[in-house]
VOPAGU-2260 file (C-alpha; in pm, 1 decimal, decimal comma):
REM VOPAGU-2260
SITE   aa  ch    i         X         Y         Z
SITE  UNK   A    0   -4019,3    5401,2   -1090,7
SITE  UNK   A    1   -3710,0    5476,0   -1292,5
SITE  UNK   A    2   -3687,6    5521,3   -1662,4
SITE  UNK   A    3   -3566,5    5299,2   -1838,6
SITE  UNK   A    4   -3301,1    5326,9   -2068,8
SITE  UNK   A    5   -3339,6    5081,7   -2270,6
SITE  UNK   A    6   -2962,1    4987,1   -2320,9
SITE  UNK   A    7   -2973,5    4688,3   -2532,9
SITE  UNK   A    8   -2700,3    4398,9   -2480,1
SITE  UNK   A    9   -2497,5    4371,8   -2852,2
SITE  UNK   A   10   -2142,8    4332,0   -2737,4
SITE  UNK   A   11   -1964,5    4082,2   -2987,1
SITE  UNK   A   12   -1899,7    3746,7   -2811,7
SITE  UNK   A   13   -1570,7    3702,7   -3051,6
SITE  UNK   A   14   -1301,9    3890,8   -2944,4
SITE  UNK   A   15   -1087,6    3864,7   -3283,2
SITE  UNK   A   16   -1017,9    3604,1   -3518,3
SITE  UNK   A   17    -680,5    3538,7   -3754,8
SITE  UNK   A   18    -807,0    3282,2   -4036,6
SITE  UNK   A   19    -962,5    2988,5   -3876,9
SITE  UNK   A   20    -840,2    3075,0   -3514,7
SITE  UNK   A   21   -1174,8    3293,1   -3275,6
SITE  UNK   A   22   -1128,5    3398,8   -2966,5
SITE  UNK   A   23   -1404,4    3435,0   -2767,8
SITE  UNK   A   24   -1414,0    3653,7   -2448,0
SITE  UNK   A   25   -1533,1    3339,4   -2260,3
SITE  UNK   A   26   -1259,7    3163,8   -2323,9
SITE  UNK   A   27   -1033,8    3464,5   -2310,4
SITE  UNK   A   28   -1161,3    3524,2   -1960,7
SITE  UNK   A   29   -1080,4    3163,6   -1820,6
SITE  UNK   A   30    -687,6    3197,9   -1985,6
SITE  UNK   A   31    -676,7    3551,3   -1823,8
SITE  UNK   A   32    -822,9    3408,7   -1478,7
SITE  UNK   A   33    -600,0    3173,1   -1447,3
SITE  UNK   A   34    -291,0    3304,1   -1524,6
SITE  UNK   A   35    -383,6    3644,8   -1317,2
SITE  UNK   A   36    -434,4    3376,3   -1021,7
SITE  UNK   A   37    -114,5    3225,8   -1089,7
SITE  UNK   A   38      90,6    3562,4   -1052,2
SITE  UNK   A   39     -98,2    3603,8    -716,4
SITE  UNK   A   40     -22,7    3272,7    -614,8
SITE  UNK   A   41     353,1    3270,6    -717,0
SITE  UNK   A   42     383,8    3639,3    -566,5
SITE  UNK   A   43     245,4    3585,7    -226,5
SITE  UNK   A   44     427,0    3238,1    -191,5
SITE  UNK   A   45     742,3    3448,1    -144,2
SITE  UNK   A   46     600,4    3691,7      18,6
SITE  UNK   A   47     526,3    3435,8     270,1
SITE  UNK   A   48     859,3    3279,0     258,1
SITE  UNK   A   49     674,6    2914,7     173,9
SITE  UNK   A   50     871,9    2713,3     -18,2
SITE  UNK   A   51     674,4    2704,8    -355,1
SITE  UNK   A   52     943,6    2718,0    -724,6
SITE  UNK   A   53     796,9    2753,0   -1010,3
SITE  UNK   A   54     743,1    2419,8   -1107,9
SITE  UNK   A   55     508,8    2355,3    -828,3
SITE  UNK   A   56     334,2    2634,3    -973,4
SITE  UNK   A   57     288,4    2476,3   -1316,0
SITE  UNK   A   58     155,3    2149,8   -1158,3
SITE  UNK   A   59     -64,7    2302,3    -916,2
SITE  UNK   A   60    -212,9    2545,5   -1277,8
SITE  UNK   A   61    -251,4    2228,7   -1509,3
SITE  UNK   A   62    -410,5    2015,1   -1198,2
SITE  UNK   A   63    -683,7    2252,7   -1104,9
SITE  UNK   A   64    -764,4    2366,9   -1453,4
SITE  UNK   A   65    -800,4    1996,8   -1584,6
SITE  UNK   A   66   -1025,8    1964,7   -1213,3
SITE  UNK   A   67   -1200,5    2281,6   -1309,6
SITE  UNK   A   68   -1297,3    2248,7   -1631,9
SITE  UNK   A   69   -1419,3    1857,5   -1534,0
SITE  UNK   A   70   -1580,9    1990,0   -1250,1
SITE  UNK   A   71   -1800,4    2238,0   -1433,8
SITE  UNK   A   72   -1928,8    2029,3   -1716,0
SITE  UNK   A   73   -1994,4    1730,9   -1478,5
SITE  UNK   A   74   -2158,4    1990,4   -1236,8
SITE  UNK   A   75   -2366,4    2132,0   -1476,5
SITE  UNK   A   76   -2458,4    1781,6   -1621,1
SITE  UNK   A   77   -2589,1    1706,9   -1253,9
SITE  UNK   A   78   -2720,6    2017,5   -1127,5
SITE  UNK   A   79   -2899,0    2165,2   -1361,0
SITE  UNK   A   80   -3016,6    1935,9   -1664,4
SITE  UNK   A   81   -2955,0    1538,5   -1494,0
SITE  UNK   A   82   -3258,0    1409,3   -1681,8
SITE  UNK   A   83   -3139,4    1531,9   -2077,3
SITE  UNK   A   84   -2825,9    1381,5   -1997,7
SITE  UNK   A   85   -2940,3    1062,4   -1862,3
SITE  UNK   A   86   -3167,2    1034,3   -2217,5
SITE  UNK   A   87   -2826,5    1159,6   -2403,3
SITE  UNK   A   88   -2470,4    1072,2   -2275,4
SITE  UNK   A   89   -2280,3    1141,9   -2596,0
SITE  UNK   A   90   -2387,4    1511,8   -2500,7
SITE  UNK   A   91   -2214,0    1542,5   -2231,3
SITE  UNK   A   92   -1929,3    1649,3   -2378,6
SITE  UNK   A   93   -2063,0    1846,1   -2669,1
SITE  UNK   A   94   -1948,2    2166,8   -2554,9
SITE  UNK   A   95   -2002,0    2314,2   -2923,2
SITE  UNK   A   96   -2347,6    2298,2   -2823,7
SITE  UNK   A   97   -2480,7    2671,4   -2725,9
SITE  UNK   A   98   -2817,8    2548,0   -2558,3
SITE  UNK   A   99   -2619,6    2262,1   -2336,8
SITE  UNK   A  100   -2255,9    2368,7   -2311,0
SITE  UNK   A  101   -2323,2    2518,4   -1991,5
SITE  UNK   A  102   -2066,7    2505,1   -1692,2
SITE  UNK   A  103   -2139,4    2487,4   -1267,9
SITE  UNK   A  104   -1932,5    2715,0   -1077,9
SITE  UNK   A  105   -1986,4    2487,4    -778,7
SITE  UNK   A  106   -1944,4    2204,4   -1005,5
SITE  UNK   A  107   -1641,4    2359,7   -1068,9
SITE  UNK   A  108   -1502,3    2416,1    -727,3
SITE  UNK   A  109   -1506,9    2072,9    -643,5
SITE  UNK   A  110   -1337,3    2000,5    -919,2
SITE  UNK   A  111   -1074,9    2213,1    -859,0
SITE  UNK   A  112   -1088,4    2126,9    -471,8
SITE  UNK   A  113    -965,6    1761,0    -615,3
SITE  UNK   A  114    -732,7    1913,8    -831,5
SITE  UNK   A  115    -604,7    2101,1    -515,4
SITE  UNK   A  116    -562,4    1831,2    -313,6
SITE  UNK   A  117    -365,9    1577,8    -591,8
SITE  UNK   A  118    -143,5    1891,6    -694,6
SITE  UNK   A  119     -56,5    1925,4    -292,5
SITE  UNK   A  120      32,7    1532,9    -258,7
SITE  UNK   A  121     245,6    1571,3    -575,9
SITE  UNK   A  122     423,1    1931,6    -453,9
SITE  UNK   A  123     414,8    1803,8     -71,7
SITE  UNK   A  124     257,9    2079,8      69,5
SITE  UNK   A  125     -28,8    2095,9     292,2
SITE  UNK   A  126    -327,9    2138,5      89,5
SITE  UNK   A  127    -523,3    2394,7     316,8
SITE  UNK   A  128    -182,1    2609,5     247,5
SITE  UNK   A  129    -174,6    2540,1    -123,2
SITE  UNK   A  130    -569,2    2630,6     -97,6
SITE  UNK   A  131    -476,2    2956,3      61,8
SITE  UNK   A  132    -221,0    3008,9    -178,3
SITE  UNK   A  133    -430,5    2977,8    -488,2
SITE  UNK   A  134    -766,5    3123,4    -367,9
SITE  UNK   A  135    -612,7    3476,0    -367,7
SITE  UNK   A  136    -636,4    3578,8    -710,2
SITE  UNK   A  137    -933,0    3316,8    -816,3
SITE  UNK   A  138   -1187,0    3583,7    -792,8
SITE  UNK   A  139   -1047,8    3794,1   -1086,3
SITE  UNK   A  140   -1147,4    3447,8   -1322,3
SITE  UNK   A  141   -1495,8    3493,5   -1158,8
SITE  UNK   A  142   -1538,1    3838,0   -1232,9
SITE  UNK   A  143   -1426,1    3823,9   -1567,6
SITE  UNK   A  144   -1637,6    3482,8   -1653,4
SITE  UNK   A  145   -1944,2    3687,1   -1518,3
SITE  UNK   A  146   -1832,2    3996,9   -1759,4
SITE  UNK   A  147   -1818,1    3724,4   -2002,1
SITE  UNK   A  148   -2180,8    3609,5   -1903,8
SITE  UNK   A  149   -2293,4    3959,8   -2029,1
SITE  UNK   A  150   -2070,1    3975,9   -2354,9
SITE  UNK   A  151   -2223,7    3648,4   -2462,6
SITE  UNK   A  152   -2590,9    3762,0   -2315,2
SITE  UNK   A  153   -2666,0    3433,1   -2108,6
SITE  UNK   A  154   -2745,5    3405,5   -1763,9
SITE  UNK   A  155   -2956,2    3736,9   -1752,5
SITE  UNK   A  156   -3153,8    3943,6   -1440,2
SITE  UNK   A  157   -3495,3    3943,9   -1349,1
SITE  UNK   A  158   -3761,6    4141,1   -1519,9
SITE  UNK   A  159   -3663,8    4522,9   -1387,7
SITE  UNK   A  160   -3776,9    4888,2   -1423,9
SITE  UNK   A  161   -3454,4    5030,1   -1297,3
SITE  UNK   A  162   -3328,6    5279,4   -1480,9
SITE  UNK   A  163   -3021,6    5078,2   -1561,3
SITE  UNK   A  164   -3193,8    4777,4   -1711,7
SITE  UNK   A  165   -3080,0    4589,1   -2017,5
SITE  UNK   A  166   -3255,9    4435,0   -2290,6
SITE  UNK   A  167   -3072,3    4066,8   -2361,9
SITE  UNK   A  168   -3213,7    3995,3   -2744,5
SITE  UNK   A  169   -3275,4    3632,1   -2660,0
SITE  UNK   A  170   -3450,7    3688,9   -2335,5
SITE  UNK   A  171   -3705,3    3911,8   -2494,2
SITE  UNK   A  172   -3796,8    4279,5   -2537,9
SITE  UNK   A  173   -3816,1    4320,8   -2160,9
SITE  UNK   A  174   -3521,9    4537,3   -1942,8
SITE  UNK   A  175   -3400,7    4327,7   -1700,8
SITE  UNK   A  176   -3090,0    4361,4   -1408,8
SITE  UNK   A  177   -2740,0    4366,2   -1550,9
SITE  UNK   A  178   -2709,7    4039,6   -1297,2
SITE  UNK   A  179   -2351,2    3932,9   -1460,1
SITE  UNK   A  180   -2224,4    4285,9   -1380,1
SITE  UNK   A  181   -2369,1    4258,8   -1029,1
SITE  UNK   A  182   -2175,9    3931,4    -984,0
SITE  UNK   A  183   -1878,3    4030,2   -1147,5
SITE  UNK   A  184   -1808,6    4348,4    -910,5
SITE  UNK   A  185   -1941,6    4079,6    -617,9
SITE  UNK   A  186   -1774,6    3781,2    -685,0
SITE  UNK   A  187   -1475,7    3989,7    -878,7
SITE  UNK   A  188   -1376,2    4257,0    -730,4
SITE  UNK   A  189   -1544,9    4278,8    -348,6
SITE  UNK   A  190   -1395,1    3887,9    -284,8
SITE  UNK   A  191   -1064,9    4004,1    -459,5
SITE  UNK   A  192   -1012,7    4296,1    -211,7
SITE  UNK   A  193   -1092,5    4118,3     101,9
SITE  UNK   A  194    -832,0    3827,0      21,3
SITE  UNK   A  195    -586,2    4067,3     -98,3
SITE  UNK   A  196    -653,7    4238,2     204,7
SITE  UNK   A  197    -575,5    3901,2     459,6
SITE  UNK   A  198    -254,8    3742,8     283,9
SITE  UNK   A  199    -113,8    4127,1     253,0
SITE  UNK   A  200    -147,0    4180,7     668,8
SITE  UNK   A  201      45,3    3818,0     659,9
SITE  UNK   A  202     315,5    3933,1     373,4
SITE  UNK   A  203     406,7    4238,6     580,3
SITE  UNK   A  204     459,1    4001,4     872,0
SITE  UNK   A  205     658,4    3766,4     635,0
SITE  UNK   A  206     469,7    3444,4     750,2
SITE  UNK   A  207     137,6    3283,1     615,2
SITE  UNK   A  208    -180,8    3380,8     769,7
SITE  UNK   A  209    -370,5    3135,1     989,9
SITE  UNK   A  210    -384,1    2778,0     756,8
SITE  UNK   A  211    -746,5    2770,4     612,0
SITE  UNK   A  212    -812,0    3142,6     731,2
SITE  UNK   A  213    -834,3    3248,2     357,6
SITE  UNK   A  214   -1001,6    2922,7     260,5
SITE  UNK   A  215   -1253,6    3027,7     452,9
SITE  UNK   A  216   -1297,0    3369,9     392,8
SITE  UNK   A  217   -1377,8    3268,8       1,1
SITE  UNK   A  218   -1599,2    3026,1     107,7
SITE  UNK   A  219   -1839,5    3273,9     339,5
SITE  UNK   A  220   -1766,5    3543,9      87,1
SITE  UNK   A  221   -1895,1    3371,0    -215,5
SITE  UNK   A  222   -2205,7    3209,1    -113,1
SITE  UNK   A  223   -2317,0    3526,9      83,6
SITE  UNK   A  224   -2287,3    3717,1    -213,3
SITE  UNK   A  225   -2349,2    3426,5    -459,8
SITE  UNK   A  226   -2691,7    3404,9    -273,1
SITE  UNK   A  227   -2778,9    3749,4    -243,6
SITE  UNK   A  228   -2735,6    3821,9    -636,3
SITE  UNK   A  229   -2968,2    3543,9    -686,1
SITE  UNK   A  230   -3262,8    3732,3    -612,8
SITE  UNK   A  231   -3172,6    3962,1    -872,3
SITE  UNK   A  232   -3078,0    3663,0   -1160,8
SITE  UNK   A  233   -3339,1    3472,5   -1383,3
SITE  UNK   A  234   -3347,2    3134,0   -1258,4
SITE  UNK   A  235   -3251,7    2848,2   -1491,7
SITE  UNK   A  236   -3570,9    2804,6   -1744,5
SITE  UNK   A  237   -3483,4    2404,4   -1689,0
SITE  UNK   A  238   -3559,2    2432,7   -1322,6
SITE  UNK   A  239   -3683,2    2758,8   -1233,3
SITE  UNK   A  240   -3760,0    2857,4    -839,5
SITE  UNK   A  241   -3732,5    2507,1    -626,1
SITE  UNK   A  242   -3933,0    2678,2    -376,9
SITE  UNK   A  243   -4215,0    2950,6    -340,8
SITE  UNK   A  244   -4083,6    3237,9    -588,1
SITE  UNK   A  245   -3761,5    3264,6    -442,1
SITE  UNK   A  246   -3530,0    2974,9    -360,1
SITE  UNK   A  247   -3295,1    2866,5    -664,7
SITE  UNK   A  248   -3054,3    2614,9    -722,1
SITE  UNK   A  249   -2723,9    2876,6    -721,1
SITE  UNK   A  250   -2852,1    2953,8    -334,3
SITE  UNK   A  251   -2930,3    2575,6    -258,0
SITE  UNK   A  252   -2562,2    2510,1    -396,7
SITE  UNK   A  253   -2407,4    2816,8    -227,5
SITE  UNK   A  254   -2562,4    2776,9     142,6
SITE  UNK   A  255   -2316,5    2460,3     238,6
SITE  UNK   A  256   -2009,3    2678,7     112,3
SITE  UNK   A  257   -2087,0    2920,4     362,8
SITE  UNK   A  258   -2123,4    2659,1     638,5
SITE  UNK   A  259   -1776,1    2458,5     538,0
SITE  UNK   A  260   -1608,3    2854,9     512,4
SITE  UNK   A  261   -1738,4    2945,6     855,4
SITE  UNK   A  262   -1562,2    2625,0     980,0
SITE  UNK   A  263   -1253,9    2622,1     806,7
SITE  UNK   A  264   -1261,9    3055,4     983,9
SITE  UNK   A  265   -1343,8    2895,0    1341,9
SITE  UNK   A  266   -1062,7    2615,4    1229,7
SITE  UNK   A  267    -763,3    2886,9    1158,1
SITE  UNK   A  268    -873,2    3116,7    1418,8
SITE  UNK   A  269   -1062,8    3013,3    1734,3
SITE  UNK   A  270    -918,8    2652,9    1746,6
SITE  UNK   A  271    -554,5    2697,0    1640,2
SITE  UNK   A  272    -541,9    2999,4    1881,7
SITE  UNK   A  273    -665,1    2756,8    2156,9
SITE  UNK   A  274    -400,9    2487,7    2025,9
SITE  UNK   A  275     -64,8    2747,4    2041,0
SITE  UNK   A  276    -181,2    2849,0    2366,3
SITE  UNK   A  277    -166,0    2490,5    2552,0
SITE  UNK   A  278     150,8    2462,1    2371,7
């Protein structure tokens, strides 16, 4: 057994504030995401020589935040706490509210699937490309939201006596796993990497990679890794385990992503192969 440190989670949730104006590292995190995604997007569109100005990119920004941001609130309203909800419709969009102005990340990517798919009808581009395009640099928003998670000490670990457990103040004197920073290096930082990795072989060839091929690869990526940090996060007090002492609603949520993402893989690279060779 390791000793414990003790290292208890006291990290300001305000960034800075001028008069009324507070930032919060939430929010700063979401600005940050997207526009870090945005720079990916617009950098890799040329790289690709796909015909993408910058206006497209400001339609295709303001379409999937608006889906995201929907998304997430509606997701969490009907993942995680339907029944409150039902009782109280007026809260649904009391995001003030610390102990219900939670957001779904799957909630959230269908939301900004939707707002994928109007910004491609509008820019007239096909919208597995545009999804390729954008999914690049949507893991630094993840890891930064999950960084954020731990700033604003929400969404804790399990119970741990590893020696680099953390004490979250409102989840008790208990250490328990860092489970934001495990997601944020997962979701952040491994995803980033292997994307980067897949649309820079296609830059250097000056073409796109296979359509869907990087659609996919976020897809697998996150709910593998979405699923395997769930054994180390708390499960949501409102619902706890759904089964036994070990299925939760993130890995219920994040199985089907890894099904659709292992089709969209087989899509761009087993059947298009088959199509351009009976061509």
């Amino acid at each position: 057994m390791g000793e414990i440190l003790q290292t208890i989670q006291s990290i300001d949730p305000v960034a800075f504030s001028i008069g009324p104006f507070v930032a919060r590292w939430y929010g700063l995190s979401y600005l940050v995401g997207f526009v870090a995604a945005s720079a990916l997007t617009f950098h890799f569109a040329r790289k690709w020589k796909v015909d993408f100005s910058f206006d497209d990119l400001l339609t295709v920004l303001i379409s999937i935040s608006l889906g995201v941001i929907i998304g997430s609130r509606i997701g969490f309203v009907l993942f995680y706490q339907p029944k409150y909800f039902l009782a109280n419709p007026l809260q649904i969009v009391a995001f003030w509210d610390g102990g219900i102005a939670g957001m779904s990340f799957h909630g959230g990517l269908i939301g900004a699937v939707v707002g994928a798919i109007v910004a491609a009808r509008i820019i007239k581009m096909p919208a597995l490309r545009l999804g390729d395009l954008v999914l690049i640099g949507t893991p630094i928003g993840l890891g930064l939201g999950r960084m954020a998670n731990y700033i604003n000490g929400e969404l804790w670990g399990r119970v741990t006596d590893v020696s680099w457990g953390v004490i979250f103040p409102a989840a008790g004197p208990l250490a328990r796993h860092p489970s934001q920073v495990y997601e944020a290096l997962l979701q952040g930082l491994l995803i980033l990497v292997v994307l980067f990795i897949i649309a820079q072989i296609a830059a250097k060839k000056g073409q796109p990679p296979a359509q869907g091929s990087i659609v996919g690869a976020f897809l697998v990526l996150y709910g593998i890794v979405r699923i395997f940090a769930e054994f180390f996060r708390e499960p949501d007090s409102q619902l706890g385990f759904l089964v036994g002492n070990w299925l939760t609603m993130g890995m219920l949520l994040s199985l089907p992503m890894v099904i659709v993402g292992m089709f969209f893989l087989w899509r761009a690279y087993v059947s298009g192969s088959k199509e351009k060779s009976t061509t």
